[in-house]
Residue frames relative to the residue before (quaternion, step in Angstrom):
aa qw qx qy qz dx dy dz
X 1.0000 0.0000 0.0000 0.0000 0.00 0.00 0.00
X 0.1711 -0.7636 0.5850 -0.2132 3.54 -0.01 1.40
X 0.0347 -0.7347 0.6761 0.0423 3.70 -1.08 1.06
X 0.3344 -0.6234 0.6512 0.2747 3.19 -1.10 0.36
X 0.3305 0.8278 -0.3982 0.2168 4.10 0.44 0.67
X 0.2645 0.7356 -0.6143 0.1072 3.42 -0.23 0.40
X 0.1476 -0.7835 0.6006 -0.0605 2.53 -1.44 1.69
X 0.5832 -0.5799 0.5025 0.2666 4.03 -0.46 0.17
X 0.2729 0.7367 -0.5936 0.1745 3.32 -0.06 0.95
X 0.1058 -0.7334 0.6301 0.2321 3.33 -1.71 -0.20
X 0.5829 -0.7127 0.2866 0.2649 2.70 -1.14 1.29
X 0.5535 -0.4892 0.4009 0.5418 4.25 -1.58 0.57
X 0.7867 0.5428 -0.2388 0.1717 3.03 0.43 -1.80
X 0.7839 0.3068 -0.0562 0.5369 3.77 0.69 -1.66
X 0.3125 -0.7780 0.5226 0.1551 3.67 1.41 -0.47
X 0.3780 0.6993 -0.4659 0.3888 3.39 1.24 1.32
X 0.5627 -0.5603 0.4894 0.3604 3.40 -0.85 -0.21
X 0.0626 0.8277 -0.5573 -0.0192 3.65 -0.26 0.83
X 0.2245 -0.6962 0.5846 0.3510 3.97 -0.97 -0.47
X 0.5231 -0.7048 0.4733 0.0746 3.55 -0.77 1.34
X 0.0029 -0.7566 0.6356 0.1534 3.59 -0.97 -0.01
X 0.6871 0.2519 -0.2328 0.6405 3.39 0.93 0.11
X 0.4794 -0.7244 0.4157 0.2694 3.29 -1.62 0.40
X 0.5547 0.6227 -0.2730 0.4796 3.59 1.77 0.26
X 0.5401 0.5732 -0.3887 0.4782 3.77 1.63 -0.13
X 0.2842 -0.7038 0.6428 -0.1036 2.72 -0.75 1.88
X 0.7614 0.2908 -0.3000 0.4956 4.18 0.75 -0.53
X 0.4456 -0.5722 0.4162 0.5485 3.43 -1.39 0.08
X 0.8109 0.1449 0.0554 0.5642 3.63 1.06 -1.06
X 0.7843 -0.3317 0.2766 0.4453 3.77 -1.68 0.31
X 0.6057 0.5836 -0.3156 0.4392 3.41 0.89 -1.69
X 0.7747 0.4087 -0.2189 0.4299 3.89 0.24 -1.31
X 0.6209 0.4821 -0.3419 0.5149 3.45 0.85 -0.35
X 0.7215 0.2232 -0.3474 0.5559 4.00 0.65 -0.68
X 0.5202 0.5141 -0.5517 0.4010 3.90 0.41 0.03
X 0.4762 0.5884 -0.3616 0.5444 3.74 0.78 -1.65
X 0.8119 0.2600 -0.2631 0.4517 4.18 -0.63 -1.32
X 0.5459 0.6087 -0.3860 0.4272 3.63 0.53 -0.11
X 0.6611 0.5029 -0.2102 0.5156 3.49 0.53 -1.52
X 0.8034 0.4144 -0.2187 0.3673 3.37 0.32 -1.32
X 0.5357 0.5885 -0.1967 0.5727 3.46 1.59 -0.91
X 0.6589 0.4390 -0.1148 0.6000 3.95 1.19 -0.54
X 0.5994 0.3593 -0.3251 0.6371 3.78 1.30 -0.14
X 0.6292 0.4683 -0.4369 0.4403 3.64 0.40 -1.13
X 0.8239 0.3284 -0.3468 0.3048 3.52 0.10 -1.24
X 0.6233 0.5827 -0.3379 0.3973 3.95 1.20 -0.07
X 0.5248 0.4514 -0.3138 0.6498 3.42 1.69 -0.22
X 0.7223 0.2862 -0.3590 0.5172 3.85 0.44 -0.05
X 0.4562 0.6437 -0.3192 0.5250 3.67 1.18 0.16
X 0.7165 0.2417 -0.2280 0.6134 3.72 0.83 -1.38
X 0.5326 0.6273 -0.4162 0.3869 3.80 0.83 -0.55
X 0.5306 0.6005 -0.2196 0.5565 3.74 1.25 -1.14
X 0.6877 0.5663 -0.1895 0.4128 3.61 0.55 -1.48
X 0.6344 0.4233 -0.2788 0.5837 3.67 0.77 -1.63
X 0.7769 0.4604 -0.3381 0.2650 3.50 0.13 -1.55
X 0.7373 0.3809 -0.2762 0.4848 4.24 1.02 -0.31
X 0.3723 0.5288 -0.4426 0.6212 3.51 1.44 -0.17
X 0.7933 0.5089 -0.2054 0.2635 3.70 -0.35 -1.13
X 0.4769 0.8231 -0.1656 0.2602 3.41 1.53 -1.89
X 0.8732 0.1926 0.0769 0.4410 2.30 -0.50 -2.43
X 0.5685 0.4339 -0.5363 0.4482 4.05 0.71 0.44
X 0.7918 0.2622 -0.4554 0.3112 3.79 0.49 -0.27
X 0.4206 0.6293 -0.5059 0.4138 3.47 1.67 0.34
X 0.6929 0.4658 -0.3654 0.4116 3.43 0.78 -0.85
X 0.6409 0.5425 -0.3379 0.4250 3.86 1.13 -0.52
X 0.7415 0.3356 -0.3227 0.4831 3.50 1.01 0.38
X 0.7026 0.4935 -0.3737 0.3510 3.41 0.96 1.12
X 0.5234 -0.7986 0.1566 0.2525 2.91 -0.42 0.94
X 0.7688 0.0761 -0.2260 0.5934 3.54 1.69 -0.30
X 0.2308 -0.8817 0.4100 0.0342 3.30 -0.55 1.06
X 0.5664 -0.6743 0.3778 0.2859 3.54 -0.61 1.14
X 0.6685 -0.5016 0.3421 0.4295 3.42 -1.37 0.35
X 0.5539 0.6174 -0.3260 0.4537 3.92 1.09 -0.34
X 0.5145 0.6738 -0.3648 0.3849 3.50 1.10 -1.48
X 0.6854 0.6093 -0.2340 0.3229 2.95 0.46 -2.30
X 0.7606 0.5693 -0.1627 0.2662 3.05 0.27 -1.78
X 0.5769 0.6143 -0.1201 0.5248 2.91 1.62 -1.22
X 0.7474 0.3389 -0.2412 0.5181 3.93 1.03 -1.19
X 0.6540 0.3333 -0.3035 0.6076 3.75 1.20 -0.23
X 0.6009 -0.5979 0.5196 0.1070 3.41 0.30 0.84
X 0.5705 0.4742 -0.3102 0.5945 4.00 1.16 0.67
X 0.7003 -0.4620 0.5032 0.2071 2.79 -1.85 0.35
X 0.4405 -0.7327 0.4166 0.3091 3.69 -1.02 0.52
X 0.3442 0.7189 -0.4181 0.4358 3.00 1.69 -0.03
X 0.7602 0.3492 -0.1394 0.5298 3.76 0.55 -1.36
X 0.6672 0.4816 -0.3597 0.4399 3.49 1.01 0.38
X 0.5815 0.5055 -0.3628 0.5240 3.21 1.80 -0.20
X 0.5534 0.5187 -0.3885 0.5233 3.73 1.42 -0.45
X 0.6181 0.4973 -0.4505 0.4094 3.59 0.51 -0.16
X 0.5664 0.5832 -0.3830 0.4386 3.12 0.86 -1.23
X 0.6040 0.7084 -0.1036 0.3501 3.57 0.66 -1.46
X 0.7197 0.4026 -0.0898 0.5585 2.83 0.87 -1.41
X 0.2564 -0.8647 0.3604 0.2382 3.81 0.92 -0.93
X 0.1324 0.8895 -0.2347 0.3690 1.88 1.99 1.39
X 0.5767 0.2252 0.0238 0.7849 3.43 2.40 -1.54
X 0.3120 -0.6980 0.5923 0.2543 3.01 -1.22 0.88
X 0.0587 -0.8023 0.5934 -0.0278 3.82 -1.00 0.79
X 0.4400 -0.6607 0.5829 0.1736 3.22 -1.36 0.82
X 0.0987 -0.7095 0.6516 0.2497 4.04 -0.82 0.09
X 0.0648 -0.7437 0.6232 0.2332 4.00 0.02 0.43
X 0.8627 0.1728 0.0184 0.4749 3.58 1.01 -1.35
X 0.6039 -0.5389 0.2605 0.5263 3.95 -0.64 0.32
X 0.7755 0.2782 -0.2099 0.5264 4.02 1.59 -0.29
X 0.7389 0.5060 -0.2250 0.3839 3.31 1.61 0.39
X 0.0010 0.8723 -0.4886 -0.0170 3.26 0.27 1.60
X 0.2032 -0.7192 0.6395 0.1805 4.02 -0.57 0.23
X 0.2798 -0.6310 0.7215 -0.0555 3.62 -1.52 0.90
X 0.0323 0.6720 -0.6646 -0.3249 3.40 -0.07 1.19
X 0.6027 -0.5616 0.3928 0.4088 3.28 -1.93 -0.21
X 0.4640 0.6626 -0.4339 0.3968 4.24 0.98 -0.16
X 0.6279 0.5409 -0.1992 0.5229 3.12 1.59 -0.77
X 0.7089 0.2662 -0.4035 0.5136 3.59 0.46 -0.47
X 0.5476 0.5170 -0.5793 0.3119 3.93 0.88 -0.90
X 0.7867 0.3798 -0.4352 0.2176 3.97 0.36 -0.80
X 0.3397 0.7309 -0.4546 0.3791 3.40 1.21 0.02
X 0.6221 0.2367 -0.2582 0.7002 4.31 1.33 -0.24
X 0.5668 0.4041 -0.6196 0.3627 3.97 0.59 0.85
């Protein structure tokens, strides 16, 4: 089944002028059509990449904001610091902290909110 059509198109990919034989060619050639599925295949996966990014950056602060004691990491995480400088607070008696275990300290959280009263 052979048309004798030729239609005027321009192509998605290079945005040339092309003549068509069918009314569904969208490229001028093979080359534009696997460059064209590339690009787009290379955008999708960097927008689901930064989408990935926002979504574990974001998480684990409103997971931490709904518990009630929060490990020496937590902290670190809600003050934007290092756990290092949360153990000097601790130190300092500055946070109140709990040792339950020789690697398990707990922070309740009423305790760090007054630490900004």
């Amino acid at each position: 089944m052979s048309s004798n059509i030729k239609i005027q198109r321009i192509c998605l990919y290079c945005e040339n002028e092309f003549t068509a034989r069918t009314t569904k060619t969208k490229y001028c050639s093979h080359k534009c059509n696997s460059r064209h599925y590339k690009a787009k295949t290379k955008n999708t996966k960097i927008e689901k990449s930064n989408r990935e990014t926002i979504n574990k950056t974001l998480y684990p602060i409103e997971q931490i904001k709904a518990k009630e004691f929060l490990t020496v990491k937590d902290v670190a995480t809600l003050l934007n610091s290092s756990t290092r400088t949360v153990y000097r607070l601790i130190e300092q008696g500055e946070i109140k902290a709990v040792n339950l275990a020789e690697r398990k300290t707990l922070v309740k959280r009423t305790d760090l909110d007054m630490l900004f009263n």
